[in-house]
C-alpha positions, 0 to 999 in steps of 0.5 A: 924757294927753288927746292920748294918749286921742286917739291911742288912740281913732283907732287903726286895729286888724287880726287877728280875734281882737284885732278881736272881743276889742276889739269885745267888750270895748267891748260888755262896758263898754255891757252892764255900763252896760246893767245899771246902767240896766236896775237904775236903771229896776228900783229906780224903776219896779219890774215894773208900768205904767210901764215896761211903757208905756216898753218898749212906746214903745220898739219903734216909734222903734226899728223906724223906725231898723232901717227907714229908717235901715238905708239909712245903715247900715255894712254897705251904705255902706261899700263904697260909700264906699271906692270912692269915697274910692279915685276922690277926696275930692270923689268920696266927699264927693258920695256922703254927701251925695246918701245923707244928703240922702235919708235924713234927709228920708225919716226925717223924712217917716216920722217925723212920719207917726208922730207924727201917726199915733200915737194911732191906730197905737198902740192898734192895736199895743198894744191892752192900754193904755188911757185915761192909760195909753195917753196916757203912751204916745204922749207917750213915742212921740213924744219917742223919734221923735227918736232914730232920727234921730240914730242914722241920722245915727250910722250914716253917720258910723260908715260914715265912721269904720268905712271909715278902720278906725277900731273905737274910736269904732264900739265906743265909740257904744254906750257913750256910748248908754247913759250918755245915758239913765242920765244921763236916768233920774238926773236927768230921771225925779226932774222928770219922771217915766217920760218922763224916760226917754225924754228921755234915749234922745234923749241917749244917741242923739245921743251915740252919734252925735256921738262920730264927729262930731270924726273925720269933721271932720277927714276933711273928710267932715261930710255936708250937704244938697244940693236935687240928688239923683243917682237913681243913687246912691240907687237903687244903694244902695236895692238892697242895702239894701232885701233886708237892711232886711226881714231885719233887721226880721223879728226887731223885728216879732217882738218889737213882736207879743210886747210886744202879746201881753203888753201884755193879760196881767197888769200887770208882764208887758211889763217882764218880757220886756223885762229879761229880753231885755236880760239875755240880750243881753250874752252876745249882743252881746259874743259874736255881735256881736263875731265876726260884725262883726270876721269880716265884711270879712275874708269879703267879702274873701276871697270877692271874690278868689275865695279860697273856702278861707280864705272857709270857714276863717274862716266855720268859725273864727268859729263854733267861737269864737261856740260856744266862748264863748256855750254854757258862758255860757249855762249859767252864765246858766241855772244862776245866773239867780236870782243874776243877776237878784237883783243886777242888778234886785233893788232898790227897787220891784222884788220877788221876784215880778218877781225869780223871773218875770225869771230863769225868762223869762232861762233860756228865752231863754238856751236859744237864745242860742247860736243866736242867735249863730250866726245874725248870724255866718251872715247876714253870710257870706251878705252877703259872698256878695252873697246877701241872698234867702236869709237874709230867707227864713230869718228870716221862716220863723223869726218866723213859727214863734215866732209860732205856737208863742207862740199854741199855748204860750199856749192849751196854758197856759190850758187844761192844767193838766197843760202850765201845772204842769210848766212852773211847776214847772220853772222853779220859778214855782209860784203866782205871778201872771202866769207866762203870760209866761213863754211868750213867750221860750219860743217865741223861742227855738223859732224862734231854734233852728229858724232856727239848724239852717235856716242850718246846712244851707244852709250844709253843703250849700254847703261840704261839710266846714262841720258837721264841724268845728264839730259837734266844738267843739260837742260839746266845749264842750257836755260841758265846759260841762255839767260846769261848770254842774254843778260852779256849782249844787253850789257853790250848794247848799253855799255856801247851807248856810253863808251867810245868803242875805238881803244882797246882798253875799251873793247877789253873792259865792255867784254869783261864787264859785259862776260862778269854780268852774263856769268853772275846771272848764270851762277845765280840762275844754277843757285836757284835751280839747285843744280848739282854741279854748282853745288860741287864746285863750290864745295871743291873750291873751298879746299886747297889743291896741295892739300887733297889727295888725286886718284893715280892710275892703278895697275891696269889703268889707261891713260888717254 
């Protein structure tokens, strides 16, 4: 049994769909782990000061690994790392070495930088915390600082295993992630407290790397240091990192200047952008992570053969699916968020209050979430373009945007009554305390969707033909899922007519039977339309994962 678990996490995988379906259902298991952390954290905490002061710890360790650690990530290392395993395992073994020399000294160097620093940087940053509060927040900073140390190291390591086409352990580090902090929230937060939770992101960063430690042994590519630098690898590497690290950090500066904004409104605030965040991000990262990653060495392949015909046929594919599968979800997000949050977050210290916040700040951000992603599947096909200028000036034009739609949203919300009534009442928010918040994800996603539309005509005017084809699966999808989520919120009404809605075991089964009918209506709406990616899925479901074959990356392939 054990051997045959073995077998099966190093299966080399091939095809795209089984690929995404594989990435996606692995991202399904860490997002499912995600909820129950994220309701563990709710039960305990409830919406007040310590979660806001632990979400707000979290932004500075995490940007140092979207930083720093993006020297080591999987989409820079591995073509590198295939040519040199193509000249040699000496020759591969030599590049790990000289990359991991460099970066676990510039993480380390930055990171106690940081921890010396911290007092003052973080109230800087975070200007809404103050005296003990402020304390707990750089003690919590300081033990995070360990965890982009590990997830840097995870990325090298996953660069090795990724190379090898190994997407079992690549899909199974997030995973193992989040069981190390629930693992801290069960059993450290009752000793310690909220910096129990802490600890634990310092475990779930050290499994998420040690999870391909066993593999990378066995290839005899465990990296260590060495006192010789090779400036030529480094420089080699830093080249196409450096355009793709400030891409990837437009979006956490973005978020690090919304918790900042948040962290001076009223108590709570901080934690309800961030649950809500995380709530959006499943259908995010089973969905655009999923296709953009599985898509990407098939990109980077085509295009370096010169093959701009199947380039575009799978740029075109892998949108009409990210479109297929995210617009009729986030219409069941929209129209179930109040259900959603209810089961998820519910419990304990978290009230109705934080419940009602939580779902209107979950449809808002809902609203771009297509677009959102879209936008990995779109910067990734710029990669395998070796165009790295244009999707950093996308994203800074976007980040800037959100910022400048958050201030003008929050002035309009303070000094309109008229703006503040009509948005309350939308979101059916309507006396409660702290609705400003609210603004926050509203004004993501204004620069999520402006982003999205910037991409697409970049990307229509570099292959005439690309809007067509996926402005019909948007058309499709849109129409089907609208009737759907229409048919979701009439089987809400009637289900409450019959159903006391005051138990859990309640609220869980009007939105599942409420979900399962508006899905079923949107399914049969797609049938009858004849829509394409219907007829894909379907067709790929009717196979055995373990029995079809995954595109690895080739020679010249990048991955993310």
């Amino acid at each position: 049994m054990v051997r045959k678990l073995f077998d099966l996490i190093n299966r080399e995988v091939i095809g795209l769909h089984q690929a995404a379906f594989l990435l996606g259902f692995f991202a399904l298991s860490s997002q499912v782990l995600a909820l129950f952390r994220d309701r563990f954290l709710a039960h305990i905490f409830g919406a007040g000061i310590e979660l806001d002061i632990y979400y707000a710890a979290f932004r500075i360790p995490d940007f140092i690994f979207i930083t720093v650690a993006s020297l080591v990530s999987v989409s820079i290392i591995v073509p590198f790392l295939i040519d040199r395993i193509k000249a040699g395992k000496e020759e591969a073994r030599y590049f790990i070495q000289q990359v991991f020399t460099f970066f676990f000294g510039a993480i380390i160097i930055v990171s106690a930088i940081v921890f010396l620093l911290a007092p003052h940087i973080l109230s800087i940053i975070f200007p809404g915390f103050h005296g003990a509060d402020h304390e707990m927040l750089v003690l919590m900073t300081r033990i995070m600082l360990l965890s982009p140390i590990f997830l840097g190291i995870s990325n090298l390591l996953g660069s090795i295993s990724q190379t090898h086409q190994r997407f079992f352990l690549y899909a199974l580090s997030p995973v193992m992630y989040n069981l190390g902090i629930i693992s801290g929230i069960v059993f450290l937060v009752p000793l310690l407290g909220v910096p129990g939770v802490a600890l634990g992101v310092v475990v779930g960063a050290f499994l998420h790397m040690l999870i391909h430690v066993p593999f990378v042994i066995k290839k005899g590519l465990l990296p260590s240091l060495t006192l010789k630098y090779d400036l030529s690898i480094i420089s080699s590497v830093a080249k196409l990192s450096i355009p793709r690290t400030l891409t990837l950090s437009t979006t956490h500066i973005l978020l690090i200047v919304f918790i900042s904004i948040a962290s001076l409104m009223v108590e709570g605030s901080i934690t309800v952008f961030s649950f809500s965040f995380n709530l959006q991000s499943v259908v995010l990262s089973i969905v655009g992570v999923s296709y953009s990653l599985a898509v990407f060495p098939t990109l980077a392949k085509y295009f370096s053969e010169g093959d701009s015909d199947r380039f575009w046929r799978y740029v075109i594919n892998s949108a009409q699916h990210i479109i297929f599968w995210s617009v009729p979800a986030a219409v069941i997000f929209i129209v179930l968020r109040a259900q959603i949050v209810r089961v998820v977050l519910g419990t304990g210290q978290f009230d109705w209050e934080a419940t009602q916040l939580t779902a209107a700040a979950l449809a808002l951000f809902s609203v771009s979430v297509v677009f959102q992603g879209l936008i990995l599947l779109f910067v990734r096909s710029y990669y395998a373009m070796g165009k790295t200028i244009l999707p950093l000036g996308v994203n800074f034009v976007s980040v800037i945007s959100s910022i400048i739609a958050a201030f003008i949203l929050i002035v309009a919300f303070d000094r309109s009554d008229l703006f503040r009534y009509f948005m309350e009442a939308l979101l059916r928010v309507e006396g409660l305390e702290g609705t400003k918040v609210l603004m926050l994800p509203l004004a993501f996603s204004i620069g999520m969707t402006l982003n999205g539309l910037i991409f697409w005509i970049f990307l229509e005017r570099s292959h005439r033909g690309f809007l067509y084809p996926v402005f019909v699966t948007l058309s499709q999808v849109f129409a089907s899922a609208v009737i759907g989520g229409a048919a979701t919120y009439v089987t809400l009404g009637i289900y409450s007519l019959f159903v006391e809605l005051e138990t859990l075991l309640a609220v869980m089964m009007q939105g599942f039977l409420a979900g399962a009918v508006g899905v079923s209506i949107n399914v049969l709406v797609l049938i009858l339309l004849e829509n394409k990616e219907m007829e894909v899925v379907i067709q790929t479901l009717k196979h055995r994962f373990h029995k079809t074959s995954v595109i690895g990356p080739g020679p010249t392939d990048v991955n993310r």
